[in-house]
VOPAPA-61974 format. One record per residue (C-alpha): residue number from 0; residue in three letters; y, x, z. Coordinates in steps of 0.25 Angstrom, whole numbers, plus 5000, padded with zeros to 4 digits. Example, Ala and Ser with C-alpha at 12.3 -4.5 7.8 and 13.67 -1.06 7.14 Angstrom:
% residues 2
<0 "ALA" <4982 5049 5031>>,
<1 "SER" <4996 5055 5029>>,
//
This chain:
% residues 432
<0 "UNK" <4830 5193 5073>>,
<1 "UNK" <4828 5181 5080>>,
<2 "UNK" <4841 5177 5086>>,
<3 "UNK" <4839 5165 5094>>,
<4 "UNK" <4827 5172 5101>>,
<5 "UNK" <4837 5184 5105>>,
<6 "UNK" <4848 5174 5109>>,
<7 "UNK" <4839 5167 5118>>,
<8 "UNK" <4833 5178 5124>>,
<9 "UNK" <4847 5185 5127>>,
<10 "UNK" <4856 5173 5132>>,
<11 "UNK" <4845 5169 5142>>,
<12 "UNK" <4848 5182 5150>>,
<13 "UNK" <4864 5181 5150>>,
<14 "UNK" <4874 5171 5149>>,
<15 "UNK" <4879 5174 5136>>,
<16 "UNK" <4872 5181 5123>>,
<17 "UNK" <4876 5183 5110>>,
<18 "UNK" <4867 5189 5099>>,
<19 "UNK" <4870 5192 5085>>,
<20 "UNK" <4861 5196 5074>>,
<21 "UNK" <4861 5202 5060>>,
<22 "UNK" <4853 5204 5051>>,
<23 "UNK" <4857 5213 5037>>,
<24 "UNK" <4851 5217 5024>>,
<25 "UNK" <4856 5228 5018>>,
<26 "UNK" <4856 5232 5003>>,
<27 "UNK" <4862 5247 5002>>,
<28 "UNK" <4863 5254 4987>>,
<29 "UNK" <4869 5268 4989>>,
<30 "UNK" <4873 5278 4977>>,
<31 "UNK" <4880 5291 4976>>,
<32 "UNK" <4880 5300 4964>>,
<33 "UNK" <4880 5288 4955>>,
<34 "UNK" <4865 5283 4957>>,
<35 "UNK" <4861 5275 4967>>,
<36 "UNK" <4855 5283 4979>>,
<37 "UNK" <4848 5272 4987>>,
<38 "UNK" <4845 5259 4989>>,
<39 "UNK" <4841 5252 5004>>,
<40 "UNK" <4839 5238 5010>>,
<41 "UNK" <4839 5237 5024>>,
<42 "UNK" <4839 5226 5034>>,
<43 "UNK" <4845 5227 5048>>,
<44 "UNK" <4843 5217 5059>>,
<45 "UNK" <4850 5217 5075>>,
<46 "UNK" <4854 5209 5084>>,
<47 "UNK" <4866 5210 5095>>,
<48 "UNK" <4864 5202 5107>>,
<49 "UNK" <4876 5201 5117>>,
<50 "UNK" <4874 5198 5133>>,
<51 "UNK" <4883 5192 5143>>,
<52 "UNK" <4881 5189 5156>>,
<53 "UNK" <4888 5189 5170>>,
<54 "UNK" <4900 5195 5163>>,
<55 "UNK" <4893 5207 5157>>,
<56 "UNK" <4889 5208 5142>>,
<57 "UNK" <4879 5216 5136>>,
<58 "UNK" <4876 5218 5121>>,
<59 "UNK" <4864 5225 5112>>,
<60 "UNK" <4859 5227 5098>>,
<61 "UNK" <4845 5220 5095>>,
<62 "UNK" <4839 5226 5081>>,
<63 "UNK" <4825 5221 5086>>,
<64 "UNK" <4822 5208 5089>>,
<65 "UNK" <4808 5211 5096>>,
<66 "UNK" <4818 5222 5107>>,
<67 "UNK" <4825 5209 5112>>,
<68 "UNK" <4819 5209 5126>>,
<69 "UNK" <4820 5221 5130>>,
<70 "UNK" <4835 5225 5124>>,
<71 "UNK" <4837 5212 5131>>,
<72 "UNK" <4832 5217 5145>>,
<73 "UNK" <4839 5231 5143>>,
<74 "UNK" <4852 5222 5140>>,
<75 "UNK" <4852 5213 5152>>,
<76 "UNK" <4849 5224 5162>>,
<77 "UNK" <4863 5232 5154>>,
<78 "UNK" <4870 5220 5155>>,
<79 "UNK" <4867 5216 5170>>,
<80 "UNK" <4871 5230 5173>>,
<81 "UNK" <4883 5231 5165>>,
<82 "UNK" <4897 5227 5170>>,
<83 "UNK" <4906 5214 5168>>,
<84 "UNK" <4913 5213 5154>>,
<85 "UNK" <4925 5208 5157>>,
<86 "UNK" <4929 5206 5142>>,
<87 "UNK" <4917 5196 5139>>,
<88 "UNK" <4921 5182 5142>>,
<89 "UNK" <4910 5174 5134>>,
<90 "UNK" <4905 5173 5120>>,
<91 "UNK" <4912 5165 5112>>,
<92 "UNK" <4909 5150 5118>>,
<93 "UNK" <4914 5142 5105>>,
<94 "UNK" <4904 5136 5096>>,
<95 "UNK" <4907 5138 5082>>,
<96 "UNK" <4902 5133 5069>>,
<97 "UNK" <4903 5143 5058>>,
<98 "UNK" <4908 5144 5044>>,
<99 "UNK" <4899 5144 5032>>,
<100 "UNK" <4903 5158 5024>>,
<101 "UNK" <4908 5156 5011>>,
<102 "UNK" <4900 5166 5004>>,
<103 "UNK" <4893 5167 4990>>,
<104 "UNK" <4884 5179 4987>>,
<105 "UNK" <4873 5176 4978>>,
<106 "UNK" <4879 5185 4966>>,
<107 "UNK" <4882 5198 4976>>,
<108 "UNK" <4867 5196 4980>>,
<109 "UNK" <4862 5197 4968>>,
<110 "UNK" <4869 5209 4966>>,
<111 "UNK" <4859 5221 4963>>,
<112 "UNK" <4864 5234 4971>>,
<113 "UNK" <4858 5244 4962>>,
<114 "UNK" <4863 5239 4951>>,
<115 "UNK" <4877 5238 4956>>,
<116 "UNK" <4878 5251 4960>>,
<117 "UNK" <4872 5256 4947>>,
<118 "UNK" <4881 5249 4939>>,
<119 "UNK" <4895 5254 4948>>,
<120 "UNK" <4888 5269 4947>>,
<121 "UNK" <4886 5264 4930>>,
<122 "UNK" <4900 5258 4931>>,
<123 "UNK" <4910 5269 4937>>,
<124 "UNK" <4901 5283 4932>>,
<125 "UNK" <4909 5286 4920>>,
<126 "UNK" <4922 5286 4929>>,
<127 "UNK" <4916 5294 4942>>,
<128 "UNK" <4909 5306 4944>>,
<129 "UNK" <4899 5299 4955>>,
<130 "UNK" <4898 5286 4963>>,
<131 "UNK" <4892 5283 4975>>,
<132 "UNK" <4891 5271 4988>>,
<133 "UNK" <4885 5261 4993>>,
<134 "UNK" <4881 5245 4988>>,
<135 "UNK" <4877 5236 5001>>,
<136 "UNK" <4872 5221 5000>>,
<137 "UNK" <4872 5217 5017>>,
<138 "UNK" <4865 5203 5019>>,
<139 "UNK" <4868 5201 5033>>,
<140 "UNK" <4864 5188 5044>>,
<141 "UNK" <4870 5189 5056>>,
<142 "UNK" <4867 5177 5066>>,
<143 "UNK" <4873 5175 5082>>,
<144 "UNK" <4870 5166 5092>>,
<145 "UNK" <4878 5165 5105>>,
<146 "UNK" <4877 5153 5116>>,
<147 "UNK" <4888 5146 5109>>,
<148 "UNK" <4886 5149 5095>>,
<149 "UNK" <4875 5152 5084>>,
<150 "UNK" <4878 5157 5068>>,
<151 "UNK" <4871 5163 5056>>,
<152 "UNK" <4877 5171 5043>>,
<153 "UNK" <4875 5177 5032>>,
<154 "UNK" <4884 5186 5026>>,
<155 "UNK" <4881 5196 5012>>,
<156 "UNK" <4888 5206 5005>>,
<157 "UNK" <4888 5219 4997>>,
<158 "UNK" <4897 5232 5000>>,
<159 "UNK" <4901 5242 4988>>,
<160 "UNK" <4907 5256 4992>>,
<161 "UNK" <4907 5269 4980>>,
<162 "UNK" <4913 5280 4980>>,
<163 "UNK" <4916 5288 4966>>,
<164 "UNK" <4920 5301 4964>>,
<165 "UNK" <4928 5306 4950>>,
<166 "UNK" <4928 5318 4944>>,
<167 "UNK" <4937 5326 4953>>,
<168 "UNK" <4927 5319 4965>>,
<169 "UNK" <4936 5313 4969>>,
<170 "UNK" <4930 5300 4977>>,
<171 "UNK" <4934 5285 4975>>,
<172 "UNK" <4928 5273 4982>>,
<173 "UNK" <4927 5256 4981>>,
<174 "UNK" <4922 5246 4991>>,
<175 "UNK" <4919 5231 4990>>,
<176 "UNK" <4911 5222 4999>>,
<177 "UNK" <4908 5207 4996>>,
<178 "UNK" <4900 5196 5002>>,
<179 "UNK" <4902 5185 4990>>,
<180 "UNK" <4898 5184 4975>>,
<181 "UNK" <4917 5181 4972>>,
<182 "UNK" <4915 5196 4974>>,
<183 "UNK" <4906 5200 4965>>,
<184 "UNK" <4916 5204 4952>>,
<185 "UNK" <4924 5212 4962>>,
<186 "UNK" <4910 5220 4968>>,
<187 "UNK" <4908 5224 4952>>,
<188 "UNK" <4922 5229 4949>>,
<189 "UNK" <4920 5241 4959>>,
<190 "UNK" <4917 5250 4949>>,
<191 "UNK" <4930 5246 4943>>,
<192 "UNK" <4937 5250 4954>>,
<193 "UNK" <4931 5264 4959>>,
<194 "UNK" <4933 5268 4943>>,
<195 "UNK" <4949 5264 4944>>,
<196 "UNK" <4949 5273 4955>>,
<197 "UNK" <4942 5284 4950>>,
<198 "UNK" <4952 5283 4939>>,
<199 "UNK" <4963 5286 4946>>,
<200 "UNK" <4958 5298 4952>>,
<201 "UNK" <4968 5310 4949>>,
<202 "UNK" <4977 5322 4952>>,
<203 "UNK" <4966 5325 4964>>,
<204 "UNK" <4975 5332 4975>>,
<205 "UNK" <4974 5334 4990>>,
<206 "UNK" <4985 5322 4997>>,
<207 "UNK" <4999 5324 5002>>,
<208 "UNK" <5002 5320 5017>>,
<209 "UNK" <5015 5309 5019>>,
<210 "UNK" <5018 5295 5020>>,
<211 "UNK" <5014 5286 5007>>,
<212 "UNK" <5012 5272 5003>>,
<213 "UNK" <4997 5270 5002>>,
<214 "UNK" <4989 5259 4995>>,
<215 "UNK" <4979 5257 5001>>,
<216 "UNK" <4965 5253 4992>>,
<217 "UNK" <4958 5240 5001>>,
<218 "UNK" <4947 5249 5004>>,
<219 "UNK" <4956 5260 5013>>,
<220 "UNK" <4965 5249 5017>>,
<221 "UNK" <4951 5241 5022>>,
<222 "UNK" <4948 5254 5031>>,
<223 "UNK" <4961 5253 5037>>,
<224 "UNK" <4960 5239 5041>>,
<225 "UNK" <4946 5240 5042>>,
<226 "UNK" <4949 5250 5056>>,
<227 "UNK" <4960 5239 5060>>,
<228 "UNK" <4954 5227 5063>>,
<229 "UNK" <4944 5231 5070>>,
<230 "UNK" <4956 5235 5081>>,
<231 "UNK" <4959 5220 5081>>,
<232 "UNK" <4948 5218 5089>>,
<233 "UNK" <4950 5214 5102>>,
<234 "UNK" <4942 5223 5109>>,
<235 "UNK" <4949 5235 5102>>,
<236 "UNK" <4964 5231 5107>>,
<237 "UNK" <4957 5229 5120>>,
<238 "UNK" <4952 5244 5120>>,
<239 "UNK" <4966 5248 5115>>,
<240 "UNK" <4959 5255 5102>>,
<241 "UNK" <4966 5244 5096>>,
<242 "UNK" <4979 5245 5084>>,
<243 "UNK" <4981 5231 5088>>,
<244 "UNK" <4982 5232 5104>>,
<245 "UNK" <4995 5227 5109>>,
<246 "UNK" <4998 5223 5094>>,
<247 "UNK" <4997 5208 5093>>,
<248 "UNK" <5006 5201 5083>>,
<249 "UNK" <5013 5214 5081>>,
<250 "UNK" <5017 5218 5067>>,
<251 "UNK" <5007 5229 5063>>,
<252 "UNK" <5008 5228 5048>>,
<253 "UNK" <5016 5221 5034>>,
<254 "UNK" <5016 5209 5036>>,
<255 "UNK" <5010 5209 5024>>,
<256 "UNK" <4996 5214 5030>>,
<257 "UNK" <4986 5205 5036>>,
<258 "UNK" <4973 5207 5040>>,
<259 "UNK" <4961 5198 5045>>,
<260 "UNK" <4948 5197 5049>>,
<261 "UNK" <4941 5190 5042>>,
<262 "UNK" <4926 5186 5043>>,
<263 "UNK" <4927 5173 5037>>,
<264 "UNK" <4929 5181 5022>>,
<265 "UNK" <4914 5179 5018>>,
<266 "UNK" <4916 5188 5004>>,
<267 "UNK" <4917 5201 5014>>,
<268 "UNK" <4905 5206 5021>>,
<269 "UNK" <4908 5204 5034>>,
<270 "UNK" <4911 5189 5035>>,
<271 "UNK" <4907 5182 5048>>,
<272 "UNK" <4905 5167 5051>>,
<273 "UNK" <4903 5170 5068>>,
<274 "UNK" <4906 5182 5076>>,
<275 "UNK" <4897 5189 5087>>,
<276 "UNK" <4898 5179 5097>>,
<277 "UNK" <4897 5166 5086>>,
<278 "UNK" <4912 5163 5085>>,
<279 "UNK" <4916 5158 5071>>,
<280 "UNK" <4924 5170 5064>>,
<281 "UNK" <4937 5169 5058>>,
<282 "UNK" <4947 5175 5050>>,
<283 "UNK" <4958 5183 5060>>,
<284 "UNK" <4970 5189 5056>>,
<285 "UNK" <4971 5203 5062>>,
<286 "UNK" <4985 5206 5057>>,
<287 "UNK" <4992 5196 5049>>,
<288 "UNK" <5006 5198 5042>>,
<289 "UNK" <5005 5212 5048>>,
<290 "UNK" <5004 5207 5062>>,
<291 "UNK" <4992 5208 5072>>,
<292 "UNK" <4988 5193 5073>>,
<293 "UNK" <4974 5194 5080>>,
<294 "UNK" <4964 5203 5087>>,
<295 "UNK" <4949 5199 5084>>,
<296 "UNK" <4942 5193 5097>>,
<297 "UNK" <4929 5188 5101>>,
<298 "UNK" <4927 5177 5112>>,
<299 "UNK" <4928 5188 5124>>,
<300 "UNK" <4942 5195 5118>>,
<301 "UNK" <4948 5181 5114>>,
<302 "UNK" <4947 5177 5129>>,
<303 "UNK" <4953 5190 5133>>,
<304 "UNK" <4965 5189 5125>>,
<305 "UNK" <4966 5173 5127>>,
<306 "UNK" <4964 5170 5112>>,
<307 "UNK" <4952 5165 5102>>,
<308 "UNK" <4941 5173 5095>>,
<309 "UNK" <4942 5177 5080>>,
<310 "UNK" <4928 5177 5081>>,
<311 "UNK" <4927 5192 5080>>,
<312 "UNK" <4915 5196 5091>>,
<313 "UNK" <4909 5206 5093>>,
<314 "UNK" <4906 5202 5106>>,
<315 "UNK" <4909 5214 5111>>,
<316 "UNK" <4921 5218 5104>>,
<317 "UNK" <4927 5208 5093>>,
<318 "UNK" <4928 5215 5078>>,
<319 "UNK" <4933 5211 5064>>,
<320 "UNK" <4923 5206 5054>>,
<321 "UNK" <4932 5211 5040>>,
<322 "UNK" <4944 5211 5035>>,
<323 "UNK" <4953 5207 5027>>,
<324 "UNK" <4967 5210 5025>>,
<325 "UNK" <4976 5201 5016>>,
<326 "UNK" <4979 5204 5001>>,
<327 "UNK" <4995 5205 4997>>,
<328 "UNK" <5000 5201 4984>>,
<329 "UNK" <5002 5214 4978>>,
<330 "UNK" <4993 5222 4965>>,
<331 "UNK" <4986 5236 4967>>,
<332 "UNK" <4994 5241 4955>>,
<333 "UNK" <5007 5237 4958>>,
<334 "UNK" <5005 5243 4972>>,
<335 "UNK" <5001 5257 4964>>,
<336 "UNK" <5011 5255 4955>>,
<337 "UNK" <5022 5253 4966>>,
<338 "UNK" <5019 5264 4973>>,
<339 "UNK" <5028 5277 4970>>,
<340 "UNK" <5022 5286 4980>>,
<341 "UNK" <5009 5284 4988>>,
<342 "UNK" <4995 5283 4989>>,
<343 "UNK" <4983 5272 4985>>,
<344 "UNK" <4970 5275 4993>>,
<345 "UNK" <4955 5269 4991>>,
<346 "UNK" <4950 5273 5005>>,
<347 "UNK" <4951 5280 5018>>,
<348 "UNK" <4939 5286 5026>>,
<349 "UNK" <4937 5290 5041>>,
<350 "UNK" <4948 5282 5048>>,
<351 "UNK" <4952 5289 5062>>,
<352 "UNK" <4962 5280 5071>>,
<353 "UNK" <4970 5291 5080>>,
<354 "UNK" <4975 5279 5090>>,
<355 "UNK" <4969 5266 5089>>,
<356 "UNK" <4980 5259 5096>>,
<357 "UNK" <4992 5263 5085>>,
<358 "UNK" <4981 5264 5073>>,
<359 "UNK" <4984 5277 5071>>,
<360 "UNK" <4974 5283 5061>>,
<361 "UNK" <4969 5293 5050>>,
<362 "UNK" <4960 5289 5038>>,
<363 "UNK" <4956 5298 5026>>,
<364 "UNK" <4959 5292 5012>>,
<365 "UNK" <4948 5294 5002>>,
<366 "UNK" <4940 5289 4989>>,
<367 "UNK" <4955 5288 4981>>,
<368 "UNK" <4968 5292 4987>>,
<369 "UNK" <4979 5290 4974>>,
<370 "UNK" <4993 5295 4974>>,
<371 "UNK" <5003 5285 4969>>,
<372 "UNK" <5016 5290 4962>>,
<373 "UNK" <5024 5281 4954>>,
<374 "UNK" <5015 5270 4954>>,
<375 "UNK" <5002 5279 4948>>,
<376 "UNK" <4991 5287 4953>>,
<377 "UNK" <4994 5301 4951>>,
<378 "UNK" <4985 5308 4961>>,
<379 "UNK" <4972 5307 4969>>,
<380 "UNK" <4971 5312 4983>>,
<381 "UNK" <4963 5317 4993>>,
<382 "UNK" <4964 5323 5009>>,
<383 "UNK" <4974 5313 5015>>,
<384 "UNK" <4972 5305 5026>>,
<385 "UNK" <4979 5293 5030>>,
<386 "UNK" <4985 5296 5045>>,
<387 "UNK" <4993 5284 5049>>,
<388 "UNK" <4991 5271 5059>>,
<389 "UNK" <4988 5255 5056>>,
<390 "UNK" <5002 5251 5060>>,
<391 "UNK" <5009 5261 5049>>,
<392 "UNK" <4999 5256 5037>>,
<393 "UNK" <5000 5242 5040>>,
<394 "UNK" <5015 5240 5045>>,
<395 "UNK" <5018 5249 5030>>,
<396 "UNK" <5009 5239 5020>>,
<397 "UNK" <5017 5237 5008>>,
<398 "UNK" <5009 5230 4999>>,
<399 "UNK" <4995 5223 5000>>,
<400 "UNK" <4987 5219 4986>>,
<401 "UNK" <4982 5205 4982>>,
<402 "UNK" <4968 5213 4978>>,
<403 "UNK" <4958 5213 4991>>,
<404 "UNK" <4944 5221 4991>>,
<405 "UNK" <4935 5220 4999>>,
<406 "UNK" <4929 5233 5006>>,
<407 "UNK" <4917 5239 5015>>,
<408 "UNK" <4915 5252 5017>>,
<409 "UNK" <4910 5261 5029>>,
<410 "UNK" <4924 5265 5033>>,
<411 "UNK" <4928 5250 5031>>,
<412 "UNK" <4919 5244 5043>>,
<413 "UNK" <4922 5231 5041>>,
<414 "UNK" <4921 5223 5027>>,
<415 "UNK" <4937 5223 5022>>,
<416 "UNK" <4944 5216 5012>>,
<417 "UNK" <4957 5222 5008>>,
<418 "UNK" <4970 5223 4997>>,
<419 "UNK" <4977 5235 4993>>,
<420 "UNK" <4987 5238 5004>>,
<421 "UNK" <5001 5248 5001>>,
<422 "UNK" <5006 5256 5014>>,
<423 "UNK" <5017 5264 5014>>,
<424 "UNK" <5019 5275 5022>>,
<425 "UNK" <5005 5280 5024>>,
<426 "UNK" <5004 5293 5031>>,
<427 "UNK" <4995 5303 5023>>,
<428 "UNK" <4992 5316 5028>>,
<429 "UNK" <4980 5325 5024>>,
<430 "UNK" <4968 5326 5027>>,
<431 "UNK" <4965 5339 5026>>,
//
């Protein structure tokens, strides 16, 4: 798509237009039963285009260029007759020069899907009963052009996600996601991983209910954070559907636990030079030292609540890029090894918020739930679920790892990278 002929034909109907477009190739191997099932290559190409005049905005979804005109016609007569927003103040009227990513990919390029998958399925057989997932390579462009601002980039990545099953079928699952060739060593140690903990599979039993001290593996302690941030933007505080609401500079969590987003990180997937509306994007502490520190704004927000921009549009609504939440200084074994009584979790599924405003919710803990006693695995479980809020886990972290991993999954929307994290006093009930 053509984005200067879109922008011209937009911005001479209103007072201010915004259009953003991307364009995505997409390398999809997928497996299951220890064989690779399917093999795809897609393209996807769209544009959104953003409308303001007289105080009321208008926004639509292009996906071909040739239906400009008349999506364009059916927009301005939606427009003229919709009412005032009284949250829109302007774009973001700042011009900006932008970063040059840091990245270096030519090795994950050259990376042959097939035979990576082939060779985890070669790799973990003799130690699983049957394998399966996904492996992604997502070239993406995205370019925006705004009255005050213009910028292109490029950003590349691959996801991994495999689940295992052992003899008892009894699931396990890894993730990784990487954007530069630094990563490369730790995208091949996968199979390592998924086989360490199929190994510890044992004593299959049904869970206990109580409080326990949890360490959480980075890939369920990413789910959590990753249905956080998003509360931190400011549209969500505003709809009150917000944890953070009425919680700025309060203490929410160890001051041990901060968390950021962070869009400048160009080894994760969802790095971003610009925002929506072309402002310059930058790293923003959420909660630091376990206090809330910001809420994520776009031009419009930032007016509203007399502060700057974190360069974080959606126009509409401001949301977080990814996340990252700061390593501690402490070793996975030694947090295992410490632990008299509790529980180490790989990952949690379907997570339900009861009240938005307290972060009071439920999640169901799968793919390796271990019972700790006397610093060692002595049982694997299955049918709990986690039914506690945001303040509890993140006020009660003990102990935070010096390993990170990077994650991406469906039910981590948004590209994560995360340490080990110990909580204690965990509420566990069943799910069943």
């Amino acid at each position: 798509m053509d984005i200067e002929q879109i922008y011209k034909k937009a911005e001479r109907e209103v007072d201010q237009a915004a259009v953003s477009v991307i364009k995505t190739e997409v390398t999809q191997v997928r497996f299951s039963n220890n064989k690779i099932d399917i093999s795809n290559r897609w393209n996807v190409e769209g544009a959104s285009v953003f409308l303001a005049k007289e105080g009321r905005t208008f926004m639509f979804d292009l996906k071909d260029e040739n239906d400009i005109d008349r999506t364009l016609s059916f927009s301005l007569k939606a427009l003229k007759n919709s009412g005032k927003n009284e949250d829109f103040y302007s774009l973001s009227d700042r011009r900006y020069s932008y970063r040059k990513p840091s990245t270096n990919n030519v090795k994950l390029r050259a990376i042959d899907e097939e035979s990576f998958v082939n060779d985890f399925i070669d790799q973990i057989r003799p130690f699983v009963k049957r394998t399966g997932g996904v492996f992604y390579k997502k070239d993406m462009t995205q370019e925006v052009k705004t009255p005050f601002n213009q910028g292109s980039q490029e950003t590349y990545g691959v996801e991994f996600v495999a689940r295992a099953f052992s003899g008892p079928d009894y699931p396990v699952q890894i993730s990784f996601m990487t954007s530069t060739d630094r990563d490369i060593s730790m995208l091949h140690k996968q199979g390592d991983e998924i086989i360490d903990m199929a190994r510890n599979i044992k004593n299959v039993k049904e869970g206990k209910d109580g409080k326990y001290n949890v360490i959480f593996h980075p890939l369920c302690f990413a789910s959590i954070v990753s249905y956080t941030i998003p509360m931190a933007s400011a549209f969500q505080v505003d709809s009150g559907m917000s944890f953070f609401a009425n919680r700025m500079g309060e203490r929410v969590g160890n001051s041990a636990f901060t968390m950021y987003d962070d869009p400048t990180d160009d080894s994760m997937i969802g790095a971003r030079v610009f925002d929506d509306e072309g402002t310059s994007t930058r790293k923003t502490p959420v909660i630091e030292k376990g206090q809330v520190k910001n809420y994520l704004h776009n031009y419009s927000t930032a007016k509203k609540y007399g502060t700057e921009t974190t360069g974080n549009a959606g126009i509409v609504a401001p949301t977080p890029w990814q996340i990252s939440v700061e390593p501690g200084n402490e070793e996975l074994d030694d947090m295992i090894s410490s632990t008299k009584k509790g529980l180490y979790i790989v990952n949690t599924w379907y997570t339900r918020f009861q009240d938005y405003r307290e972060g009071v919710f439920s999640t169901i803990p799968r793919d390796g739930i271990f019972l700790i006693e006397n610093g060692e695995i002595r049982e694997t479980w299955n049918g709990i679920r986690i039914s506690d809020s945001l303040l509890n886990i993140y006020k009660h972290i003990e102990g935070i790892s010096r390993e990170t991993k990077s994650v991406k999954w469906w039910d981590e929307t948004l590209p994560t990278r995360s340490p080990f994290v110990s909580v204690s006093e965990v509420n566990i009930s069943r799910s069943k």
